[in-house]
N, C-alpha and C positions, 0 to 999 in steps of 0.2 A: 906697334901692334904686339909686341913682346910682353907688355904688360898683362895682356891675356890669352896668352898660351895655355897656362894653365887649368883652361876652363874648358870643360867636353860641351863642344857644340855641332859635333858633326852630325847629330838628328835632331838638334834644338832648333824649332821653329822660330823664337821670338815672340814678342809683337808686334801683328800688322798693325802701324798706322795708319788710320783712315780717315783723319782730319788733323791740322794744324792751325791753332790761334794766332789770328794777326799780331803780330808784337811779342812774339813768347821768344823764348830762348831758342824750341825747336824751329824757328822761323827765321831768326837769325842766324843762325848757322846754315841755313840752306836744307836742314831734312825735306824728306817729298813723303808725300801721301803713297803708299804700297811701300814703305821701307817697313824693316823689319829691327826692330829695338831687340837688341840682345843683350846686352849687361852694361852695365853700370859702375866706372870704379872696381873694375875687375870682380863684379859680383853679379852674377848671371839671375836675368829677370824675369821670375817666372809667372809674374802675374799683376796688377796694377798696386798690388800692394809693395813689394819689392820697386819699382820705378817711384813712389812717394816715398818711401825709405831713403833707396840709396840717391835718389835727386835729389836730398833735401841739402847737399853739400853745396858749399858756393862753386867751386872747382870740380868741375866731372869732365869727364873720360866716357865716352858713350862708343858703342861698338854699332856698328847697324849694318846691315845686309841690304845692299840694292842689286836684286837679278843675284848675280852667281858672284859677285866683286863682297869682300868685306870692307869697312869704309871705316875709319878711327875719328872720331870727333873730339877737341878739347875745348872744352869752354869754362869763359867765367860769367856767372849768371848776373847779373844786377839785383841790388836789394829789391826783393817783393816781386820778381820778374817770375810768371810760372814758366813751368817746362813747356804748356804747349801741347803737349801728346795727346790725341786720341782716339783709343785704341778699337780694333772690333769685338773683342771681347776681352771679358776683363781679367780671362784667365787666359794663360799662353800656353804653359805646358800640356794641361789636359784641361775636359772637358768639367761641369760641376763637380763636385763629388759626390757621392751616391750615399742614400743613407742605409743604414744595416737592421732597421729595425723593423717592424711586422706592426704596427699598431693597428690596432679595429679599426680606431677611426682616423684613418691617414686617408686624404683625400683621391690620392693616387690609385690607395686600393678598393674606393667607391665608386671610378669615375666610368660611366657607362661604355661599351664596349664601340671600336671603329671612328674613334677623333683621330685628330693629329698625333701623331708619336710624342712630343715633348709631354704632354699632359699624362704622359704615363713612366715620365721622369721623376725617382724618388731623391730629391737634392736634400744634402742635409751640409753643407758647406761652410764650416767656420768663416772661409774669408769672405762670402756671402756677408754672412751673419754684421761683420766687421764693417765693410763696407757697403751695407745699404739694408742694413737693422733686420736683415731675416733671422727669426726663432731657429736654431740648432739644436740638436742634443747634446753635442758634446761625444754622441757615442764612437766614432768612426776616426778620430786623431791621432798619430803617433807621437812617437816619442820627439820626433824632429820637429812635427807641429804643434808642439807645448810649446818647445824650445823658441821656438818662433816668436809667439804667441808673448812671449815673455821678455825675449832681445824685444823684437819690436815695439812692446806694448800696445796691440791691438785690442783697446779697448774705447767704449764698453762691448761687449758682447751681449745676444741678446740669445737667452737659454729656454730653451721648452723643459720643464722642470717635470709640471704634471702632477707626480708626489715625492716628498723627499725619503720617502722609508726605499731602502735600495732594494729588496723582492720585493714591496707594489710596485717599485716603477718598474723593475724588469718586467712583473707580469704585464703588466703594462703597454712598455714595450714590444712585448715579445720580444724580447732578446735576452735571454738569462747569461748574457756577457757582458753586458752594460756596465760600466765603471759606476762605480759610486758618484755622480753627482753634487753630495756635498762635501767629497775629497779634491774635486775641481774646482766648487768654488771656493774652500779655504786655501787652495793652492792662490788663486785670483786673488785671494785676501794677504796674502802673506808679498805678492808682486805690487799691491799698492792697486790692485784696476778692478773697477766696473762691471757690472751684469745686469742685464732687464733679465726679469724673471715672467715665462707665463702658465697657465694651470690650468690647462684643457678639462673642465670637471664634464666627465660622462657618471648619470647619475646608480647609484648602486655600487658604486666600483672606487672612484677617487673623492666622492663628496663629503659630507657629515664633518666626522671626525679628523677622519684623511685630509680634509681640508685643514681645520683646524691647525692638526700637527704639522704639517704645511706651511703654512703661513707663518707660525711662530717657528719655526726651525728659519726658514729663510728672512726673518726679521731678525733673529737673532748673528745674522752674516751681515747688519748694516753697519758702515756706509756701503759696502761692496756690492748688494746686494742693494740697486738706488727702485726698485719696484717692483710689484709682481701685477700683471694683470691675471686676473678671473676672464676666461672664455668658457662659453656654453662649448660642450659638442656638438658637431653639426653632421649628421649620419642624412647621405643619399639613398635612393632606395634600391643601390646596387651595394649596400654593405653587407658582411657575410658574419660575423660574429656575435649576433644579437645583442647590440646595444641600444640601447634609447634614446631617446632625446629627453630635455629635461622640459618637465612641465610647469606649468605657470604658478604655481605653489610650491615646485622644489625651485624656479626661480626666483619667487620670492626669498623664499628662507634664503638666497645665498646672498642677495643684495640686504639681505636683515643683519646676515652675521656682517659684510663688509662695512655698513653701516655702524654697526658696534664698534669694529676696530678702529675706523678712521681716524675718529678723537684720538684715541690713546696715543697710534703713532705718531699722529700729529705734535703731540705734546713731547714725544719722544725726540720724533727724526725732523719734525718742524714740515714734514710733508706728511699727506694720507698715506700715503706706500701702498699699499691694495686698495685695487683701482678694480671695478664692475667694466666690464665692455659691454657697448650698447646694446647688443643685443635682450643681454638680463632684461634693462628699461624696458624694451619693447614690448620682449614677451611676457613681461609679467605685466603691462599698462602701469608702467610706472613712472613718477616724472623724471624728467632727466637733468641731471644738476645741472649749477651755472659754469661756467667757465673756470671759475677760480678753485672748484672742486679737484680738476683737473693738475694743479700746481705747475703748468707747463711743463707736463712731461710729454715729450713729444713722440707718440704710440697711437694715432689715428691711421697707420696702416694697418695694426693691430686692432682697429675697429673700436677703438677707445677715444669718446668727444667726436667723433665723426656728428652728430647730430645736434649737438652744444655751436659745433660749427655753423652746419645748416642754419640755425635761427639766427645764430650773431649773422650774417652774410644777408639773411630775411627781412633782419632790422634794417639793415643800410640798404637794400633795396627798395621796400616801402617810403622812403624817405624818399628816395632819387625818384619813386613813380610819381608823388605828388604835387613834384615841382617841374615836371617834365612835360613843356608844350608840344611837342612834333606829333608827327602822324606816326604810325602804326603799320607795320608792313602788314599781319593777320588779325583776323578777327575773331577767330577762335584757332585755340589748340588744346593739344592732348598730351599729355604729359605721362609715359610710360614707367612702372617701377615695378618692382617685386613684391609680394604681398608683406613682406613684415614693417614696410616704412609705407603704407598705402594709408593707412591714417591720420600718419603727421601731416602727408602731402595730401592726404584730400582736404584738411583743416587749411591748410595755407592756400590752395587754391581756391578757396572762397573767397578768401579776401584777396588775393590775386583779382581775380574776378570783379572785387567791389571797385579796387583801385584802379584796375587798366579800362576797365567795360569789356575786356577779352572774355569771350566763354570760353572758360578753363574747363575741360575734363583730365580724370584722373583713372588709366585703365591699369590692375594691379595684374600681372601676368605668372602665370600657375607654373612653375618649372615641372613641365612636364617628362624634358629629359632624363632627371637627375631624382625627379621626384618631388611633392609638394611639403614634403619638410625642408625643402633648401628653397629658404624664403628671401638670400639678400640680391639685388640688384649685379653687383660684380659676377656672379656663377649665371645669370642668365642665358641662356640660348638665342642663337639667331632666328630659327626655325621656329622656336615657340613665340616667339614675339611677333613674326610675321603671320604666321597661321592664326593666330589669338586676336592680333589686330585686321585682320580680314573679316573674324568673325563680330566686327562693333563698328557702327556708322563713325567717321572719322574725321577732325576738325582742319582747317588748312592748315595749321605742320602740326607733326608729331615731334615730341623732345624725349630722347631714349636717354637713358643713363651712358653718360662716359665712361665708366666703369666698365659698364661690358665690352668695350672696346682696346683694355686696357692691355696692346700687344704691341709690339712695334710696328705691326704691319697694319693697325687699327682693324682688326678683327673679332670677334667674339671667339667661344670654344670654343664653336661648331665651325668655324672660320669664314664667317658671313660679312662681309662689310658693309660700313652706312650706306653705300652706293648701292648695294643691295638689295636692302631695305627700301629704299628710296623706288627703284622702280618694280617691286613687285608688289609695294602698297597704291604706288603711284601717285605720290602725294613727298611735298618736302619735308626733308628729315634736318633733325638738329639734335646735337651732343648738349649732354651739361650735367655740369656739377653740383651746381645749385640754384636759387632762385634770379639771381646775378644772371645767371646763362644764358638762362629763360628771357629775362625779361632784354638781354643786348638781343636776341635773336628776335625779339618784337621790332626794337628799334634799328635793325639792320647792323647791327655791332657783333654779331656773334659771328665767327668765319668758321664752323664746323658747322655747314650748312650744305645738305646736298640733296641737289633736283633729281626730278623723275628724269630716265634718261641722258641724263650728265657724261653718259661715258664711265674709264676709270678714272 
């Protein structure tokens, strides 16, 4: 235990462990579920990124806390044997980190009044960013989390860029403290690592030009610099700074200029590098490329080939529908979305329709809460989807988007569950992601299926 004296842990929580994998190291050694991971190799772990760091050794030294007892582990790992650990959160010392900046259109400060406390959480968290591709600014690091940033190489990172001239982005921002951004990423560039780049254009403000010098500024930081996606702004109608949304001819023009460049970089970096997110397609009724447009960059969180997807997933379900003899649990359904993907899905459920004999309806739901410019499926309301689908005769199940559900506790923002749903429409409910969902929940394959009065 003398090995880690040296380390102040008399207010360090750890990590709670709250699961352990059959066959891992932490299994073998005997750890238990409520122990508490505290350092590693005499390096105190304050978060899931520090226990992949310093576990990467074959010989570790693990400290752990069970009750009031500290407990010394020494182990040798086996080639390719993981640690095992799994934590309640993924940060130990503190909670997310908070972001410092003021933007118009930050969601947090659109989001209508009397939800859950978390949705009024402004995270802007590099090790987020690290660990599970959330956009950051950048603006809120110290000097210790460069350092970090840099011993570790925690990369790629994925950056909210927005514009690169450093007063638009502070106005921007709102924060006329904001570091220079392209002094970040040529720091990144000088360490050898990685950045996803994205460009929230609100139009009048970041677009035209701004774009332009944008784009060629952060192409010119390639390889470091491996994308940028283009996002629309997306303003509720509780935003306070008069900004707009962009209309279906400034949407154009921006999928015009991306279009122009893709060649060129293409021939440069052998990828497109600026990349339109779906929404552009939508709103401006535009097609939406194939797959290979994409160059497997993988950014469909970011709302990028989400719909590229949808159809490859449509193709191979069409296929399985017309080889497929069994019965049919419904005979008709309703298939719930948001108005901006309400036309792709009402075009598919036709031939849904042709190929199952199911009458397929397609009810697009008006985000009443937030306002009817927040048109995608994931921001939906519980409350609007029930009240809306009360108001329309309705088929033996309904299929809601999964997305709305997308919490740990499978609740929407309003904190409504599919069990919810289920008995105050009175009729069975079903999750999904795609046509795939849909059509297992015909043939009784889909298990996010829930009755009227089911209980929780």
């Amino acid at each position: 235990m003398a090995l880690f004296q040296e380390l102040d842990l008399t207010t360090f929580s750890g990590g709670q462990i709250t699961g352990i994998e059959p066959g891992s190291l932490a299994d073998e050694i005997g750890l238990q579920i409520g122990d508490a991971l505290l350092a590693i190799n005499n390096n105190k772990c304050i978060d899931i990124i520090d226990v992949q760091y310093y576990g990467a050794d074959e010989w570790l030294d693990l400290l752990i806390r069970r009750d009031d007892k500290l407990l010394l582990y020494e182990a040798e790992r086996a080639y390719n044997q993981t640690l095992g650990m799994q934590f309640a959160h993924p940060t130990f010392d503190i909670d997310v980190r908070r972001c410092k900046n003021l933007c118009g259109f930050c969601f947090v400060l659109q989001m209508a009044p009397r939800y859950r406390r978390t949705l009024y959480i402004k995270d802007d968290d590099y090790r987020y960013s690290f660990l599970f591709g959330y956009f950051v600014t950048l603006t809120n690091l110290k000097p210790s989390d460069w350092e970090r940033v840099r011993l570790m190489g925690l990369s790629p990172l994925y950056i909210s860029v927005h514009v690169t001239d450093l007063q638009k982005r502070r106005d921007f921002l709102r924060n006329q403290r904001a570091p220079d951004v392209m002094d970040q990423l040529h720091d990144l560039a000088e360490w050898g690592m990685e950045a996803h780049t994205q460009l929230v254009i609100v139009p009048e403000f970041n677009d035209g030009a701004w774009l332009r010098q944008s784009v060629e500024e952060l192409a010119a930081l390639w390889p470091t610099v491996r994308s940028i996606s283009v996002v629309p702004v997306g303003l509720t109608s509780h935003h306070k700074y008069h900004m707009r949304g962009n209309t279906k001819e400034e949407s154009t023009a921006v999928l015009q200029y991306i279009n122009q460049m893709q060649p060129r970089f293409q021939e440069q970096f052998g990828i497109r590098f600026v990349y339109a997110t779906d929404e552009w397609y939508l709103s401006a009724d535009a097609p939406i490329p194939p797959t290979e447009a994409y160059d497997g960059q993988q950014l469909e969180e970011n709302g990028l080939g989400q719909v590229r997807r949808f159809f490859a997933d449509w193709e191979g379900v069409q296929k399985e529908m017309t080889e497929y003899e069994g019965a049919l649990a419904y005979e008709t359904v309703t298939l719930v979305t948001a108005t901006l993907f309400a036309k792709i899905l009402g075009e598919t459920a036709v031939t849904f329709t042709e190929l199952s004999a199911v009458q397929t309806a397609v009810v697009p739901i008006t985000n009443r809460a937030l306002g009817d410019t927040i048109t995608v499926s994931g921001l939906l309301m519980g409350k609007d989807v029930m009240a809306q689908l009360q108001e329309t005769a309705l088929n033996d199940l309904v299929i809601l988007p999964h997305v709305m559900f997308d919490h740990p506790d499978r609740i929407t923002l309003d904190d409504i569950t599919p069990q919810q749903v289920a008995d105050t429409l009175h009729c069975p409910i079903a999750l999904a992601d795609t046509m795939g969902d849909v059509w297992d929940a015909l043939i009784g394959a889909n298990t996010l299926i829930y009755q009227p009065n089911m209980g929780p």
